[in-house]
N, C-alpha and C positions, 0 to 999 in steps of 0.2 A: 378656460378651464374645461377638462372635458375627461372621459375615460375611455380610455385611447384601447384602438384593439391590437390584441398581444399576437406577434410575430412567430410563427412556428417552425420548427427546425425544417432545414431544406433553404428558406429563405437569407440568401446571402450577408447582408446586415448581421445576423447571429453568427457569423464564421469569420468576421474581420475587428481585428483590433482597434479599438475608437481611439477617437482625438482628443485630446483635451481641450477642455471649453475654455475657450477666448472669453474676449472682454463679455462682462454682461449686458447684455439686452434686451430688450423685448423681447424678441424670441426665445432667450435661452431664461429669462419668467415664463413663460408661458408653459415652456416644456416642463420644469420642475413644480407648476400645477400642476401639470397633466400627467405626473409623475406621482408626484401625491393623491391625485383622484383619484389614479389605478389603483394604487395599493391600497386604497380603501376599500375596496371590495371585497365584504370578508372571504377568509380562507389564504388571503394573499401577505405575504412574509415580506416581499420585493420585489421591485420593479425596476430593472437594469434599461437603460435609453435602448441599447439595439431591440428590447423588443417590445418597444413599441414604435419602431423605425428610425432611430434616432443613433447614428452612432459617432457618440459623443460620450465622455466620460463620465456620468449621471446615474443614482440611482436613487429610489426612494426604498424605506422602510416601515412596515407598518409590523412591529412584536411587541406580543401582547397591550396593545392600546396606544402603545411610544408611536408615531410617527415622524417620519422627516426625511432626510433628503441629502446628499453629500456629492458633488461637486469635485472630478478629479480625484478620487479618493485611489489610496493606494495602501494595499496591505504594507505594515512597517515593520510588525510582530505577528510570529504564531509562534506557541506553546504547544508540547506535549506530541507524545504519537501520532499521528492520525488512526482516526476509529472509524470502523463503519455507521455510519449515520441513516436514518431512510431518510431520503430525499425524493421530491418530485422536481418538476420545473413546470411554470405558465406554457414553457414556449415547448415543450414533450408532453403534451398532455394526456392523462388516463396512465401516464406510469411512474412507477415508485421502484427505488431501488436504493441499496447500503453504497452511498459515495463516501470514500473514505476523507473524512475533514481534520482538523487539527481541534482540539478539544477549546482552545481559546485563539483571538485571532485579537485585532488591532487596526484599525484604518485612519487614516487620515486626507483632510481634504482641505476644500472651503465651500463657504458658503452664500449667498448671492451678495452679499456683500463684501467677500473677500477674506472674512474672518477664519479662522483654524480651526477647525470641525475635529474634532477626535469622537471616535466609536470603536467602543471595544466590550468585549464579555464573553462569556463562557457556554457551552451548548447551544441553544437556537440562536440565539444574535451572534455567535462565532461561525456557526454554520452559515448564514444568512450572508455576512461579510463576505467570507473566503465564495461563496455564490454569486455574490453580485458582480461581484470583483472581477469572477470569470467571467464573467460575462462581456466586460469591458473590455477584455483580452480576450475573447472572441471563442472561448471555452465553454460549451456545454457541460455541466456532470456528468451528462454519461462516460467523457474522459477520466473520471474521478472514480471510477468503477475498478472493481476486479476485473483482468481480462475474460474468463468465464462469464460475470454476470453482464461484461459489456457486448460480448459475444449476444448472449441471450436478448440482452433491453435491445441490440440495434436489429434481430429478429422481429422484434415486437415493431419496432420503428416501421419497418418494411412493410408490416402486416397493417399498418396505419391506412384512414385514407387522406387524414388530412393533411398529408404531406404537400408541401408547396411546389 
C-alpha cells in the first residue's frame, strides 16, 4: 500500500484507452490499495489507474468521506444537459476550468471479488464519475471544455513546466 505519484499530462498512459482488469490478483490488490491511498489525500475527489501509471480500468473515490474503488466501471446512464462545472484534474495541475458534465451520471462495475458495484448521483459524484471514466478512455477535461476556454487552458498547459 502506498501513495503513488500522479502522472501529468504529456505522459502517454493519460492519452490511451485502458484494458480491463483480468482475473484478480495480487497485483491488481495492490493497485486498488494504492488507489485508495491516493485518494486519500485530502482535496482529492479520484484517482483513475492511468494516473498513477497504470492503465487498466480502475478508479478510486474519496467525496465527502464515501471512499472506494470500482473495477471496469462503465458509464450506463447520464441525465440531464450538460452544465458547465469548475473542474480541475491531479494530472493538469494549478488549473481549473467549466468542463461541461451531465448533472447525474451512473457507473457500473466490480469489485475485487467480482461482485456488481453500482455508483451513481447527482453534482460532485456525477461529475467525479463521468471524470474518472475519462480517464479510462484516455480523455482529459480539457476535452470537456468550450472550444474558447480549451483554446485558453491548453495556452496555460504550454506555459507549464511540468509538462513531461
Amino acid at each position: 500500500m502506498a501513495i503513488r505519484e500522479i502522472r501529468v499530462i504529456g505522459d502517454p498512459v493519460l492519452a490511451q484507452a485502458c484494458s480491463e482488469v483480468g482475473a484478480v490478483d495480487d497485483g491488481v490488490r495492490a493497485l486498488v490499495d494504492d488507489l485508495v491511498d491516493t485518494v486519500k489525500v485530502p482535496g482529492r475527489a479520484g484517482v483513475a489507474a492511468p494516473q498513477i501509471g497504470v492503465g487498466v480500468r480502475a478508479f478510486s473515490y474519496n467525496i465527502d468521506g464515501d471512499i472506494g474503488y470500482v473495477l471496469n466501471p462503465r458509464i450506463v446512464e447520464v441525465r440531464g444537459e450538460p452544465v458547465p462545472t469548475g473542474e480541475g484534474c491531479l494530472s493538469v495541475p494549478g488549473l481549473w476550468h467549466d468542463a461541461l458534465r451531465h448533472p447525474y451520471a451512473r457507473v457500473e462495475g466490480v469489485d475485487l471479488d467480482g461482485a456488481r458495484v453500482v455508483l451513481e448521483g447527482e453534482g460532485l459524484f456525477a461529475q467525479m464519475l463521468q471524470h474518472e471514466t475519462d480517464h479510462l478512455d484516455g480523455t482529459l477535461y480539457l476535452k470537456r471544455l468550450s472550444p474558447d476556454d480549451r483554446r485558453s487552458a491548453m495556452r496555460e498547459v504550454r506555459e507549464k513546466i511540468w509538462l513531461v
